[in-house]
N, C-alpha and C positions, 0 to 999 in steps of 0.2 A: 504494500500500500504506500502510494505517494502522500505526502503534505506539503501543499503550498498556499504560503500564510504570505496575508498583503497586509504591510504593517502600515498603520493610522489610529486616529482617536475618536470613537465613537461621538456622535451627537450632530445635528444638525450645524452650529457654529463653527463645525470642522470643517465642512464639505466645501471642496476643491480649493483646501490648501495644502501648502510645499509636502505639510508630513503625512500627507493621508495618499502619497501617488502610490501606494502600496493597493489600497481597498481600491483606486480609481486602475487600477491596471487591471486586478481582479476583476470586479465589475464589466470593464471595456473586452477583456478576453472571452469572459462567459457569453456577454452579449453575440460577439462575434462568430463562435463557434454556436450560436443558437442553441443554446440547451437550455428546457423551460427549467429554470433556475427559482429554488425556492430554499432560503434561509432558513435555516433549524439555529436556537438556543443549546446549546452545551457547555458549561464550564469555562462560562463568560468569554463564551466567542459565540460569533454569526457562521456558522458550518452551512455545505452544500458538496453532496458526495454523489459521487457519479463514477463512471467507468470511460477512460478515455485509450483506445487499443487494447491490450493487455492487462492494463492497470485499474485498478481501485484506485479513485483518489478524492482527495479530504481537500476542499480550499476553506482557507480560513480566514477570518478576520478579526479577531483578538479584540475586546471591548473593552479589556481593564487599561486603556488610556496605554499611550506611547512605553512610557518608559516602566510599566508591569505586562508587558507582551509576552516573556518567556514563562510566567505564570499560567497563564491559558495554552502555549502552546506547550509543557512541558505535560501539562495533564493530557492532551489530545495524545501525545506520542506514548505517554505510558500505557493509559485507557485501548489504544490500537494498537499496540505493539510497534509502533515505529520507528523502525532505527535511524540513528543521525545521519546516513548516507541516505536517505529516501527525504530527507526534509531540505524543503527549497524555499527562503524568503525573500520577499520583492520588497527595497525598502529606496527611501531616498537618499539621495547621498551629497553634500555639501561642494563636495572637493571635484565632482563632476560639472560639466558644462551643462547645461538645459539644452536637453535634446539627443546629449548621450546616452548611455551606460556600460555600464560594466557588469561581465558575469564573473566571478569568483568562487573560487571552495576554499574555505577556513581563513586565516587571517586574523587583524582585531577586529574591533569595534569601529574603528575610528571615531572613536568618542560618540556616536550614535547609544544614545539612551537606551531605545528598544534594543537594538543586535548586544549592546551588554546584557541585559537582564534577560535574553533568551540565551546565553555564554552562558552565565552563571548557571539559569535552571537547566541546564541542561547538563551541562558540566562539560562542554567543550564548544569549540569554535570551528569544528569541520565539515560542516555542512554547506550548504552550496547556497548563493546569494545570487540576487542578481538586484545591481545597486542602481539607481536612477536618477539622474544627472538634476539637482535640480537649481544648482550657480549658487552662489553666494553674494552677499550683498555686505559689505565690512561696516556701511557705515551704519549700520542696524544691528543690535544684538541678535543674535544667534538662535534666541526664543521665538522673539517678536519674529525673526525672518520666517523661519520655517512654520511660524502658525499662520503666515500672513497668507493672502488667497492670491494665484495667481491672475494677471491683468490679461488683458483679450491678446495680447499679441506673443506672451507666453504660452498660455492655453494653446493656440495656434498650433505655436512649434512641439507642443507636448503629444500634440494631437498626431502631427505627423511622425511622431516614432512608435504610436500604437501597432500599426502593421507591422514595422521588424519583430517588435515586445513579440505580439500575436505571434510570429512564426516561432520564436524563442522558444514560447512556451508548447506549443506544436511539437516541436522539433525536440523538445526537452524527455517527449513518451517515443523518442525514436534513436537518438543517439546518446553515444556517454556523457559523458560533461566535458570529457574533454574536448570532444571532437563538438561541442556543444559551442564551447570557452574560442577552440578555434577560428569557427567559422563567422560568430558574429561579433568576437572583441575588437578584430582590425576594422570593423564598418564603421566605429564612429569617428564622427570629422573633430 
């Protein structure tokens, strides 16, 4: 069984900013691949399980807020037996351009709040990420950026990496991660 958890912070005040492009890629991918899509309550995440190929798989969205994400996701992998090589998180990432990303297995945190507290509960860092570029802004605290909502001409360009993301994630129930890691880390500009 796969897991792939889209990391953001529940509540309507969240919706369509920097730290939620985790739930908005989720959201964007399901729609796309048309699966009638119905949220279930679990141990304080929003689950939808399905079978995509060969696999079972668990998408998730972690409700206990940003920085307690490895709490809801550490119960899911226990409860399902999930091992750390089958979990995959989509989160945002600072040090990226708006409109990149990056896919990766283990590493740190990069000071990312949520990928620590899913480090910790889990009790390692080698699971497979796929990070998403969302720029940085210096002359704004680090808070205020990443809760801040993106403006129409961000959106725009976010919108146009949804199709690579979408293959990504396709691509992810078909090949290893390495040959995963290969083929779409040199696409971004």
């Amino acid at each position: 069984m796969k897991l792939i958890v889209g990391l953001g912070n529940p509540g309507n005040s969240y919706v369509d900013t920097r730290h939620n492009v985790g739930f908005m890629i989720l959201d964007q991918y399901l729609k796309n691949v048309n699966l009638d899509v119905v949220w279930s309550k679990k141990f304080d995440g929003l689950f939808f399980k399905t079978r995509i190929n060969k696999y079972e798989v668990i998408f998730l969205k972690p409700q206990t807020y940003m920085n307690l994400s490895g709490e809801c996701v550490k119960k899911f992998m226990d409860y399902y037996d999930i091992d750390v090589d089958d979990l995959f998180v989509i989160s945002d990432d600072l040090d990226i351009n708006l409109g990149n990303f990056k896919l990766k297995k283990g590493g740190s945190s990069g000071g990312h709040n949520g990928l620590k507290n899913i480090e910790t509960m889990i009790g390692s860092s080698m699971y497979k990420r796929l990070k998403i570029g969302i720029s940085n802004n210096k002359n704004l605290d680090t808070k205020d950026y990443v809760l801040s909502k993106f403006n129409y001409s961000e959106k725009d360009i976010l919108n146009n990496t949804f199709s690579s993301i979408n293959n990504i994630i396709n691509d992810y129930f078909i090949f290893s991660f390495d040959m995963l890691m290969n083929k779409y880390n040199h696409k971004n500009r």
